[in-house]
N, C-alpha and C positions, 0 to 999 in steps of 0.2 A: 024647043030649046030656048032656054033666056037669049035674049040679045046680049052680046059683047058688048062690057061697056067701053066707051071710049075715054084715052086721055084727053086733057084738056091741054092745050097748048104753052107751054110757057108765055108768060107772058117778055114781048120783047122792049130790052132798052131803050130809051130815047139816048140819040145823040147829044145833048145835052147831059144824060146819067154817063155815057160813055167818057165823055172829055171831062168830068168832076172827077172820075177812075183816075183815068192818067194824071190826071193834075196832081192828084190826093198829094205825092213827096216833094210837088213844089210848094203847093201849098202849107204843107207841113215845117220847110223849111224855116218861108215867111213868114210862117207864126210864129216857132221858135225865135229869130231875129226882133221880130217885134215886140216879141215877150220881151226879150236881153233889151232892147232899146229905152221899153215902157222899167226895165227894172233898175236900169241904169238912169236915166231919171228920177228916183227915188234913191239913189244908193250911190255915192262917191265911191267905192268900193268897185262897186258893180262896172261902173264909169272907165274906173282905171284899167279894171280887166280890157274890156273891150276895147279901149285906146292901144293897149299894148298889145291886143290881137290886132288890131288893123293896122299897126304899124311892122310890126315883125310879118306879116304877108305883104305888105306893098313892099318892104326890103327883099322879103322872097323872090317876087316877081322881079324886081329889077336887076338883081345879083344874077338872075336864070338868065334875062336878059340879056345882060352884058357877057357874060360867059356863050351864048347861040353868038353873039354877034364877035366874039374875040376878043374881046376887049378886057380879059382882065390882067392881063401882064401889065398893060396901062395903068391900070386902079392899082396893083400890086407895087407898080413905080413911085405913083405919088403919094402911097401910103409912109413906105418906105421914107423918102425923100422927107413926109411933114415930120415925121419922128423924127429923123436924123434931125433936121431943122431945130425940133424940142432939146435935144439932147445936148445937141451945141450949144444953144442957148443956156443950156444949164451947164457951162463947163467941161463937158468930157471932148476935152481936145487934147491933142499930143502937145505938154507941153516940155516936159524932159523925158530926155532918152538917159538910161544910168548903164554903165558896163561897168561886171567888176568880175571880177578875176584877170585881166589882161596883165599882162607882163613883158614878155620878149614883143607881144603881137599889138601893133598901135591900136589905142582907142577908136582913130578915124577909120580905119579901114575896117571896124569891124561896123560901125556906123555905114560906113558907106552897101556895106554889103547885105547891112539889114533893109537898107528902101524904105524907111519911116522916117519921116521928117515933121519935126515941129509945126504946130499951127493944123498938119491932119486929121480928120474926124478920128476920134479913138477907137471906134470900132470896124472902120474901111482894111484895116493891114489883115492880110492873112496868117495868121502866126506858125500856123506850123510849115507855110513857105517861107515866113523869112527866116526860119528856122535853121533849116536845111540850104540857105546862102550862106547865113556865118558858120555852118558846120561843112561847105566847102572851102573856108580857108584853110590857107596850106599849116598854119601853127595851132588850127582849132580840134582837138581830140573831138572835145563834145560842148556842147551849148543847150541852153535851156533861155527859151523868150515870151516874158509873158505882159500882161494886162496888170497896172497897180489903177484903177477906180479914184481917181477921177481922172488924168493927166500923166498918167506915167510910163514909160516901156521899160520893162528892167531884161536887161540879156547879161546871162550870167556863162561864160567863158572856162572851160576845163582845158587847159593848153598840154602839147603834147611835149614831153621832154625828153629831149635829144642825150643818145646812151654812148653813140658809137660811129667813128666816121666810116663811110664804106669805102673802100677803094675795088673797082671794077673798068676793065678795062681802059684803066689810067686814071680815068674819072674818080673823083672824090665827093663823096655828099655825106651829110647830116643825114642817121636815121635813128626813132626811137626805137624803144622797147621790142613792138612789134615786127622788127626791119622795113618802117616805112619810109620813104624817103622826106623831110620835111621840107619842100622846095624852097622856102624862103630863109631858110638858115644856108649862111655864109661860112664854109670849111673850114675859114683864116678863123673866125669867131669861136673856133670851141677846138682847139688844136691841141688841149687838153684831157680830152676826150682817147681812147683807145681806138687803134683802128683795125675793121675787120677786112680784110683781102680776097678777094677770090668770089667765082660766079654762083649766085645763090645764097653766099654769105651771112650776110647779114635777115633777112628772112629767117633763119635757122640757129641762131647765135642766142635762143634765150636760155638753152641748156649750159651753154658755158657763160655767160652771162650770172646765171642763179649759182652755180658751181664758184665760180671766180670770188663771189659774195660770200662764200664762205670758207674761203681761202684768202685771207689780206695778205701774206706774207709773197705767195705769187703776186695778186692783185697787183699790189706796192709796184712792182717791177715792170708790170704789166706794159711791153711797147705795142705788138701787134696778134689776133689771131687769126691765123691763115687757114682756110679752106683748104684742104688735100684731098683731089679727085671728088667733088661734092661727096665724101664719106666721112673722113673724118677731119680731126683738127688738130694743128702746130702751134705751140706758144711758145712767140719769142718776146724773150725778157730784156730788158734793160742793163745800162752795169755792168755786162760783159757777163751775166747769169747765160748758161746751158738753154739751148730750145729742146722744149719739152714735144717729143712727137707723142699725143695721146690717141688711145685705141680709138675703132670706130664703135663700139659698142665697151662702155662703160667709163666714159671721157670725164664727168665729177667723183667717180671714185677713186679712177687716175690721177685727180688731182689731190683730192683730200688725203693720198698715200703720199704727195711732193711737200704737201704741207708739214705730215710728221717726220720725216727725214729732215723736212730744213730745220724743226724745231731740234731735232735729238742729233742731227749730224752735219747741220747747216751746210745741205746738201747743194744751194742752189751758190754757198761761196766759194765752191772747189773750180778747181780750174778743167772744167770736162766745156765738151761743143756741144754734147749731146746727149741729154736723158730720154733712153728710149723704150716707150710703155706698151709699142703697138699689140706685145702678145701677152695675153693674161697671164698674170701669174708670176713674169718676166720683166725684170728692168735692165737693159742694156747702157751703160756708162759710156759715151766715147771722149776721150782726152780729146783737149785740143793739138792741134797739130806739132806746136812749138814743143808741146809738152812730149810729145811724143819722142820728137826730138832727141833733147834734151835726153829724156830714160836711153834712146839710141848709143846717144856716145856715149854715154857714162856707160 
């Protein structure tokens, strides 16, 4: 039989071939850099590249920096701070405050309740909290407070307007539209005004309120309207005119039927105590008592 041939052994690396291996992707690196280095010396271009690479990494590292070490609410402070600084410097300081729409409700106190003051950086006030200050005063429906560029605050005032006094439990207040009570309006000041009677009253009063408005000839007369058992409602008039006891269910069409009577029968200048509408359909007449009288003996 032939003899077997044998392999031959690989031949083995020197350690020196081994550690040029490993190296190979450092060296790799340093080449590439030095290539950019040698290209950037021929090349301003090239230059600028690599300037602005080495600068946006070394800002890398220190921004990582500061953030391991906590530090950046600090930097975020005095960032803040030099800008604001800029900004002053360029004028944006409070230097008028404007209110307009105020009327019944003084200028200063709607100032004072804004907490913006002259000379303040114009961008420190929070607006939609001071917002929500002037739309707690007692005569402010609604408000609107903004920024005029460069120096300005304008707060613009929608005041609420008083419809009806309320009388409740002796007490007497100012309320508008919505039966709110307006705390800083004074009873003696608008005694002109109608007044609504009775618990719940007013809260509930815009149905005859809108009713009323379309009835002047009641309106006219108009002294008080009374709450009855929080259902329905009484109107008493002026002039020695009849109180109107109106249903609980259909109290402006109750009315708008007093208004053509007073036109075709000038119903409200007879001498009755009482026009009574409680039952649909039904109006009850009651004479005054004199009058009754009187028909008596005769």
């Amino acid at each position: 039989m032939a003899p077997m041939s044998r392999r031959k052994p690989a031949p083995r690396k020197s350690a020196s071939a081994l550690r040029g291996g490993a190296m190979a992707p450092v060296a790799h690196v340093r080449n590439r850099i030095a290539g950019q280095m040698r290209a950037a010396s021929y090349s301003r271009h090239a230059a600028m590249r690599m300037a602005m690479a080495i600068t946006a990494g070394l800002f890398a590292v220190i921004l990582l920096g500061l953030w391991l070490g906590g530090f950046m609410p600090q930097v975020r402070d005095i960032g803040s701070k030099a800008v604001q600084g800029r900004l002053v410097a360029m004028g944006f300081v409070v230097e008028r405050i404007d209110v307009i729409g105020e009327g019944r409700i003084r200028e200063d106190e709607v100032r004072a309740a804004l907490g913006i003051y002259p000379g303040e950086y114009l961008f420190s006030p929070d607006m939609r909290e001071a917002q929500i200050k002037v739309q707690r005063l007692s005569w402010v429906d609604d408000a609107m407070v903004r920024r005029l560029w460069p120096n300005r605050i304008v707060v613009h005032i929608i005041e609420r307007e008083p419809v009806a006094l309320w009388q409740e439990n002796g007490r007497v207040k100012v309320v508008d539209s919505a039966g709110l009570i307006i705390e800083a309006a004074a009873a003696a000041d608008f005694s002109d005004l109608p007044l609504v009677v009775g618990a719940n009253a007013a809260p509930k009063a815009q149905e005859i309120y809108d009713a009323l408005a379309r009835s002047p000839q009641v309106a006219e007369r108009l002294s008080a309207i009374v709450r009855v058992a929080d259902r329905r409602w009484d109107i008493t008039l002026k002039d020695g005119a009849p109180r109107l006891m109106l249903p609980e269910i259909g109290a402006a069409e109750a009315l708008a039927r007093i208004e053509r009577l007073q036109e075709s029968h000038r119903l409200l200048d007879m001498d009755l105590e009482i026009v009574d509408l409680r039952n649909a359909g039904r109006m009850v007449l009651r004479p005054r008592a004199q009058s009754r009288r009187k028909r008596g003996a005769a």
